[in-house]
Every structure is written in structure tokens, then in C-alpha cells.
N, C-alpha and C positions, 0 to 999 in steps of 0.2 A: 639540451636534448633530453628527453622523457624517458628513453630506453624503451627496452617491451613489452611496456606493464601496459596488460589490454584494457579496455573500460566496456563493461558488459551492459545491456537494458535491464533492469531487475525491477519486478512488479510486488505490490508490499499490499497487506490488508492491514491497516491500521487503526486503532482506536484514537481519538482526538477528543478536545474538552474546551469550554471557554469560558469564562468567567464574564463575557460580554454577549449581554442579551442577541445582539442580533450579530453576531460573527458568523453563526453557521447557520442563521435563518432566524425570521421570528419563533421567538420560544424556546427555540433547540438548544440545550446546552451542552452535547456530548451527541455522537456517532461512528459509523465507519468510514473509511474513503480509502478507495483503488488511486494507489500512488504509484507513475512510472520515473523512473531516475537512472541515469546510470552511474556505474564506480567500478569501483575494480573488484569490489566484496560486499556482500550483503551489511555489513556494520559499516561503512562508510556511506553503503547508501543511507543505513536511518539515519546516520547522522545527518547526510543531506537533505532529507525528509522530515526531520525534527527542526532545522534552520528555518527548511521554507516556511513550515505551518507555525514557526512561531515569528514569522512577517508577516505570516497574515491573520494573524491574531488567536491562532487557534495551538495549544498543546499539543504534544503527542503525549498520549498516556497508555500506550500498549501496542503492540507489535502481533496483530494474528500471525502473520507470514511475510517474509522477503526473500522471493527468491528469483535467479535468473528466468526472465521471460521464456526462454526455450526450454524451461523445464517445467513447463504452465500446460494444461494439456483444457482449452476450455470447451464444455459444451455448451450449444444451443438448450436454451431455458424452455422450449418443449420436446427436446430430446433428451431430459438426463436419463442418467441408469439411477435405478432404483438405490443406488450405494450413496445417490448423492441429491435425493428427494429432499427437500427441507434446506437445500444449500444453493444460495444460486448463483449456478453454473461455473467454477474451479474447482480444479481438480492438481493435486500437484503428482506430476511423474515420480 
């Protein structure tokens, strides 16, 4: 039996890296990617987020954000508010 430890959806902006030409596309050697997973806590999620993308051949090498999905407040990309011009579209509660 597991007990009551809940397991949350938590959304992450992540930097990634590859040292292999074509893992994240021709050319590309680095980016960001909107990762969902869930855990019980945002540091078990990267770590599950650092697993997957190093099976699939790609690093994690930086962390924007990870946080529970219900505290994600997103806007439509031709509705932002002006506070969040130049970002597209999150916003964190």
C-alpha cells in the first residue's frame, strides 16, 4: 500500500543540450521544452524529467520553472496582458 501521498500533474520550462547533431533536430544543439509529468513534488518531477530526456538523448541543463499545473494561469498568445508581451503565453499564479 502506497499511503496518501498524492501525485500531482506539474508543468516545467526546461533548458536541454545535446552533443548529437540531430537529437533535437538538424543543427539544433540546445533549447527549451514544455514538459508535463507528474510526482508528488516539483524535485522528483525534474528528476523524472532529467531520466526521460536523457533516453532520449538529450540533457537537461536548466530548470525555468516547475510547477503544479493548477497553479499555471495560461493566456491565449493574442490575448496577453501587456506584463507578459515578449513571453509566450505563462504566467505563473
Amino acid at each position: 500500500m502506497r499511503g496518501d501521498v498524492s501525485s500531482y500533474l506539474f508543468v516545467a520550462l526546461v533548458e536541454v543540450a545535446s552533443d548529437s547533431p540531430n537529437a533535437l533536430g538538424e543543427g539544433a544543439v540546445g533549447g527549451f521544452v514544455r514538459c508535463y509529468a507528474t510526482g508528488t513534488s516539483g524535485s522528483v518531477v525534474e528528476q523524472r524529467i532529467a531520466s526521460a530526456l536523457l533516453e532520449a538523448g538529450v540533457r537537461l541543463t536548466g530548470v525555468e520553472w516547475c510547477v503544479r499545473d493548477s497553479e499555471v494561469e495560461w493566456d491565449h498568445p493574442r490575448q496577453r496582458r501587456r506584463s507578459n508581451v515578449g513571453f509566450a503565453g505563462a504566467g505563473v499564479r
